[in-house]
N, C-alpha and C positions, 0 to 999 in steps of 0.2 A: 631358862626358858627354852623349851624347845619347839622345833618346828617342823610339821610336817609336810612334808615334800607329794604333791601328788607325780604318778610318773606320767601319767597321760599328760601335763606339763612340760617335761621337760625336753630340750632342745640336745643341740649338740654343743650349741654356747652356752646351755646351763638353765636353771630353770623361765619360764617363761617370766612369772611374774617379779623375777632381779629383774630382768633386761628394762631396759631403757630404749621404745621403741617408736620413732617417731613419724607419724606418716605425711605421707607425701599428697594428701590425696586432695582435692579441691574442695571436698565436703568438710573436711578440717575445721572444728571450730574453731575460731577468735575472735569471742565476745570477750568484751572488756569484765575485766571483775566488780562484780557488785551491779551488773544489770540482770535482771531477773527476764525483761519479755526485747524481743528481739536483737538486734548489733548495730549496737548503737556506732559502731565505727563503718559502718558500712554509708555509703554514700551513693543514692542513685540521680544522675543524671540525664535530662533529654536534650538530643541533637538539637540545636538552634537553627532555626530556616530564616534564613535573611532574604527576603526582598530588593531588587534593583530597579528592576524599572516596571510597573503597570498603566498600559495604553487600553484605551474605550475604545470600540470600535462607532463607525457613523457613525450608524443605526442606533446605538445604543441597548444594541439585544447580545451582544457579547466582549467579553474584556480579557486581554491576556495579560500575564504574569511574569518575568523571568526569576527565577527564585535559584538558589543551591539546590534545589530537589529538579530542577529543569525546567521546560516551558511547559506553564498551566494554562488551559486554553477553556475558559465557562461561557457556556451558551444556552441562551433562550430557547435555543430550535435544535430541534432532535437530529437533524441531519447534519454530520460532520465534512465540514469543508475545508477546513485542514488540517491535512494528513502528509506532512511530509516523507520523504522515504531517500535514507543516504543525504540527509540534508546540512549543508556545513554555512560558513558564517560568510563567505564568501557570494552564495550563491541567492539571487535576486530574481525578480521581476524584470528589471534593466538588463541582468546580465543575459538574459535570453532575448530579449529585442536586440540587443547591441551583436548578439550572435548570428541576426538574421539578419542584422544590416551589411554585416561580413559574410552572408550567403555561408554560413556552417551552422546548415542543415541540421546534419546528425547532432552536434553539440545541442543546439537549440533542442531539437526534440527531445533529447535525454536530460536538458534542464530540468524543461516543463515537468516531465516528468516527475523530476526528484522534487520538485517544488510542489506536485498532484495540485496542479492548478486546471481545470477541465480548459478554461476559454485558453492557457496560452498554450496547454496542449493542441487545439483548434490551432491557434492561430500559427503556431511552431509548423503541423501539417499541413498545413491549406496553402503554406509560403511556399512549398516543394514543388519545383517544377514535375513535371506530368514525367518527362524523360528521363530526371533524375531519383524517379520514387525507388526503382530499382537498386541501382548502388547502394541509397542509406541505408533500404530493407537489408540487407547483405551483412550491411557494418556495424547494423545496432549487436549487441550483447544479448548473450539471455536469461539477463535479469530485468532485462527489457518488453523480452517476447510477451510474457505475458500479460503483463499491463496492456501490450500493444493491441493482445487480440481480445481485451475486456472491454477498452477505449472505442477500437472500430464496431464491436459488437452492439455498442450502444448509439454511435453517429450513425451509422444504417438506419436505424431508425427515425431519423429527425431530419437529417441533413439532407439537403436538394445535389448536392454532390456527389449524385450515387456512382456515376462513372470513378472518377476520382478515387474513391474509398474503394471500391470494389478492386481498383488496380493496384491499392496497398495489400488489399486482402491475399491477392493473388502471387502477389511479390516474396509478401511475408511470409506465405506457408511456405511457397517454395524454396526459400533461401533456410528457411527455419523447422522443414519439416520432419527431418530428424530427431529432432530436441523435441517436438512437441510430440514425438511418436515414442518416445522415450518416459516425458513425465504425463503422459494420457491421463494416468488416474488422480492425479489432482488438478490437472487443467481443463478436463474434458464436460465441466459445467458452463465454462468459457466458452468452448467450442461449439456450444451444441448454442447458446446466446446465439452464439454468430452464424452459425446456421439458420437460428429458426429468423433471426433476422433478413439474412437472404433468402430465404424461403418467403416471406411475408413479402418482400419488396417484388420476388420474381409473381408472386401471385395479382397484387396489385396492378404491374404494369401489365401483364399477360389480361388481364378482366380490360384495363385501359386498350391496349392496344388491339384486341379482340372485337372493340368497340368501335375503333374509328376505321377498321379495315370494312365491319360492315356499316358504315355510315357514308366510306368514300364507295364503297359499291352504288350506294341507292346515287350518291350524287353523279355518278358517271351513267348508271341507265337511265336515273331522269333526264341528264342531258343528251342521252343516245334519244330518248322516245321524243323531245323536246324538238328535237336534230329533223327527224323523221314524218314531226307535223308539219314541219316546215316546207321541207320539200314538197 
């Protein structure tokens, strides 16, 4: 019998089709013998999500989850109310009142925070003495800043504490005005909130007090002309 050798074949170990060549490659078949349509030894599996604890809220318009995949939070209403941020297992509702019972300030406001609860955010800022808004402005972080100038952007609007607020505002830029002059172009939708917020508040009381200056005018010449029948 003879054999014909092609040379486009052969190797430097000899011809191709001796060798005994075996690959390495992931595409590799290993179906069983004698299966015809797919591999039969092959085995697909899905991650198991197990469930621990699911709580109702009151209302009954939303319920959350703790699962292996994390916290699942389903709601009725389109508007998300919590939004945790750096949020650990430690960290409560309690542990921020118990912070201001101990007058730390700063702590308390950076719970609220992590916790993005609006009212204890309120209630964390509104507990600041007048005197001490300055230091915490100072001491907060700035992973802080900006939530801070999103938060006040929006209590300008609503809140009757407009002194108050307005002496966070002025605290905070100045202690933080660097960093904010730095990352301008992603915080400067923030800024301009906060702006057109104090812009709104100085227009309103400007139309207010524009008003009672000429209201105590007429009441003083009516009581000059008043004065003047008298005599």
């Amino acid at each position: 019998m003879q054999q014909y050798l092609n040379s486009a074949k052969m190797t430097e170990a000899g011809p191709l089709d001796l060798l005994d060549v075996e690959s390495d490659s992931d595409t590799e078949d290993l179906s069983l013998p004698g299966v015809l349509k797919g591999d039969m030894s092959s085995r697909k599996t899905r991650p198991q999500i197990r469930t621990k604890c699911v709580q109702f809220s009151p209302t009954g318009r939303a319920w959350a989850a703790v699962s292996t995949e994390g916290l699942l939070i389903y709601s009725l209403d389109d508007v998300i109310v919590f939004d945790p941020f750096d949020l650990t297992v430690d960290l409560t509702p309690a542990t921020v009142k118990k912070a201001l019972i101990n007058k730390q300030y700063a702590a308390a406001i950076v719970y609220s925070f992590r916790l993005n609860d609006h009212k204890l955010v309120s209630q964390a800022m509104e507990a600041v003495p007048i005197d001490d808004i300055q230091l915490i402005a100072r001491s907060l972080s700035a992973a802080y800043v900006e939530k801070m100038v999103e938060f006040l952007a929006v209590k300008l609007e609503s809140s009757c504490h407009l002194q108050f607020y307005l002496t966070w505002c002025t605290h905070l830029l100045t202690a933080h005005g660097s960093y904010l002059k730095q990352h301008s172009s992603s915080i400067m939708s923030k800024l301009r909130d906060l702006q057109k917020s104090i812009v709104e508040k100085q227009n309103d009381l400007g139309s207010l007090c524009d008003g009672n200056i000429y209201s105590l005018q007429f009441i003083v010449s009516l009581s000059k002309l008043s004065t003047s029948h008298e005599q």
